[in-house]
Every structure is written in C-alpha cells, then in structure tokens.
Residue, then its C-alpha position, 0 to 999 in steps of 0.5 A: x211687481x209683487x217681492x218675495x222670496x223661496x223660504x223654508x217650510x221646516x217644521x211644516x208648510x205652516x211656518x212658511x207665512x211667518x218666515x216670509x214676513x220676518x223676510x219682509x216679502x209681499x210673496x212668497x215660494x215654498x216646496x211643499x215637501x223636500x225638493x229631493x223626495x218624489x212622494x210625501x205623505x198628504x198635507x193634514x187639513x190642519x196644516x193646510x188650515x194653519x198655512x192659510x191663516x198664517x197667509x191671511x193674518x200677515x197680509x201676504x198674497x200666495x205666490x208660487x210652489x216649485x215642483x222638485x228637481x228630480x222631475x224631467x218632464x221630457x225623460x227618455x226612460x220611461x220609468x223615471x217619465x213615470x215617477x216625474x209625472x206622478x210627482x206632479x199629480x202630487x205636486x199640483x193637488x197639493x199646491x191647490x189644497x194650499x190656494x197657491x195658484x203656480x206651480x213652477x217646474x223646470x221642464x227637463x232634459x231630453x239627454x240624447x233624444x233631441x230637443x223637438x221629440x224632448x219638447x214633444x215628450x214634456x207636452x204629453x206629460x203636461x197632458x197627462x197631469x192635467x188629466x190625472x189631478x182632481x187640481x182644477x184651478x192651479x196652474x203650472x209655470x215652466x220655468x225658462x232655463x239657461x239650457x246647458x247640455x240637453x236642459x229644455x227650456x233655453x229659448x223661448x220658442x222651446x218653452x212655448x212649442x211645450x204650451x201649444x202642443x198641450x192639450x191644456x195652453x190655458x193652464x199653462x204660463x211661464x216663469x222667466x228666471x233673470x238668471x236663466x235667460x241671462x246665461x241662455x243669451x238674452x241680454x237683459x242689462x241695458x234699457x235697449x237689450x231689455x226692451x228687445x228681450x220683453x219684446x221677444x217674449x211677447x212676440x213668442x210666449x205673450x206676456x199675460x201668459x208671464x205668471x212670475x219671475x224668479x229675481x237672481x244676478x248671475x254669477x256667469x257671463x252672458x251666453x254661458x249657460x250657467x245656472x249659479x245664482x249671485x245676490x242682487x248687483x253682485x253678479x254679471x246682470x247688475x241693477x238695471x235690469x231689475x230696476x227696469x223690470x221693477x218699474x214695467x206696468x206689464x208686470x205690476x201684479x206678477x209675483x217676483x221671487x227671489x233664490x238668491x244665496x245667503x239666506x234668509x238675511x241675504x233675501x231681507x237685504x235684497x228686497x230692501x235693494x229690489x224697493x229702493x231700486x223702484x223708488x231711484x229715477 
C-alpha cells in the first residue's frame, strides 16, 4: 500500500506537496477549496504548475481529492441535488487540472425517500457529472460509510447498486474507509473476520475496482454506526487489521490515506506505526 495522509492546502494547493513530505507520506489527499464552500474561483495555471513541481520534485505519487461535504449526491430537494451536482462538475475538472486521478465523495442521504430510489437519485447524479465535465480521465471513488440514519453507502450492495446503475461503471471505484465499514458492521480485526470481509468485497464490488482506502481506528464499537475517527490502535479496530491489510498483495499500489485526529504530528507518528506494522511477523 501506498501511505499518506489528508493535508492542508492553506496558503494554496501548491503547499500541499511540501506539507505531505514534512509528514513523510508517499501520497497524499487534498480539498482543492474548503470542504464547506460549493464554488471557488478556478486554480490559476501557476498554482496548478506549482502544485505539480512540488509533486514531482519531492517524489510523491498524486493521490486522492475529497469532494466537499456539503455534497448529497441522493438529495431529495431538488435545489440542494443541483448545487451537489455542480460542485462536482467543479470538483472533478479541478482534480484533473492537478493530475490526481480520484475523486473521493461520500454518496449522501436519501432522508426519507428510501434507500433504493436514494441509490437511484445518487446513479443519475453520477451521469449527470460525467456528462457535464470536459474531466475525462478522473475517476470518482464513493466512499463506503457507516450508514447512520438515511447516510447511503453503509453495505456494499448499496455502493455497487450506485456504480451498476451509472451509465459510466468504468469511471467509477470505491473508497473503503476502515472506520466506516468497521461502525456499518464488517468486522475487520481477526485474520478470519478480514478474510471474510475482502472477500465480501470482492464477491460485490471487485477488488480492482478498490481505488484507495482511507486508514482511521474507531472510536465506536462495532455495528454502531459511528463515524469519529481514533488514531491508529487507539480506537476499537486495533493493529491487526491494518497490519493485515498493509501486507495484501491485492492492495499493494492502491493508495492508503490517513483522517486520523492530532494533525499533522499525529499523521508523522501514525505512518511511522502503519511502516512498522509492515516490517513485524
């Protein structure tokens, strides 16, 4: 697996390369504007330019773009499944320009309207961004969730129902987030409970079809359906998972990104955990 981490872009995208060596990742995951913000003005060419240098000049493989939060692809109301749709367009055109090649979103809420015509409405916005970018190369990654509440996402039967409904399944991967899927129930700590889940994810959404992971412990148990992060070992899903997955050939050149609290320190101290894990028996 290829490590990284989420850094920060302020002062600009063109900060993030050096922020993501001082971390010592290989990879790394940006917003390319505030994850709060639905429009930003369009990346100049010389921070585009600058971005890339700084890419190239500190040996670091491009990784992932997370899509804002504000976006739910499955949205009921029309004017909010408009804006979401938009800021993709946005989103993805940007995450071009930049030669990352994911585009990572969390797929949305179906708040009320029920998981199959949510999964529905999320397909149809998939279309409707691949038709609207001139981003021709850029693939977007839904990222598995815990599925609290209306939250799409929670199985993996909802995640690829999304893919096989596009128009566009080639453009279209998977983010596994270990916390996520930990809090929607797979249980992934024992080498018996991982094997069964890799295989589940195989047998429903393919595993070359699994573009990155985000790497986070959980600070809820099993099955609760919470989504709040822990740094490595600290949390409810311990060293073993990650070591497990560390050390799959099937997931050697996919990129591994931490979201873990503590920021950047904590990230330089989890990565230094994640590489010995890789290194023990």
């Amino acid at each position: 697996m290829i490590l990284g981490a989420h850094v920060s872009i302020a002062g600009g995208v063109a900060n993030a390369p050096q922020n993501a060596l001082e971390c010592t990742c290989e990879t790394f995951q940006i917003f390319t504007k505030s994850q709060l913000q639905w429009q930003a003005p369009p990346l100049s060419r010389e921070e585009i330019a600058a971005f890339k240098r700084g890419t190239k000049l500190n040996h670091l493989i491009p990784g992932t773009v997370h899509a804002a939060y504000l976006v739910n692809l499955a949205s009921r109301e029309p004017g909010l499944l408009v804006k979401s749709r938009d800021s993709m367009v946005s989103d993805i055109g940007r995450t071009e320009s930049l030669g990352i090649p994911y585009l990572v979103v969390h797929p949305g809420a179906h708040r009320g309207q029920g998981a199959e015509k949510g999964v529905q409405v999320a397909a149809r916005s998939l279309d409707y961004i691949f038709r609207h970018t001139r981003a021709r190369r850029t693939m977007i990654l839904l990222e598995a969730t815990t599925g609290a509440g209306s939250i799409l996402g929670g199985t993996f039967e909802e995640l690829a129902a999304m893919r096989t409904l596009c128009h566009f399944p080639a453009r279209v991967g998977f983010c596994i987030d270990t916390c996520h899927i930990f809090g929607a129930g797979y249980d992934i700590r024992s080498r018996e409970g991982y094997a069964t889940t890799i295989h589940e994810l195989d047998r429903i959404l393919g595993l070359d079809n699994i573009r990155a992971f985000h790497l986070n412990d959980s600070t809820g148990a099993l099955g609760s359906k919470i989504d709040r992060h822990a740094e490595i070992g600290q949390g409810e899903i311990g060293l073993e998972a990650f070591r497990l997955l560390l050390i799959d050939p099937h997931f050697a050149k996919v990129p591994g990104i931490l979201e873990t609290p503590g920021g950047d320190l904590a990230y330089t101290r989890n990565l230094a955990l994640l590489r010995s894990l890789i290194a023990s028996p």
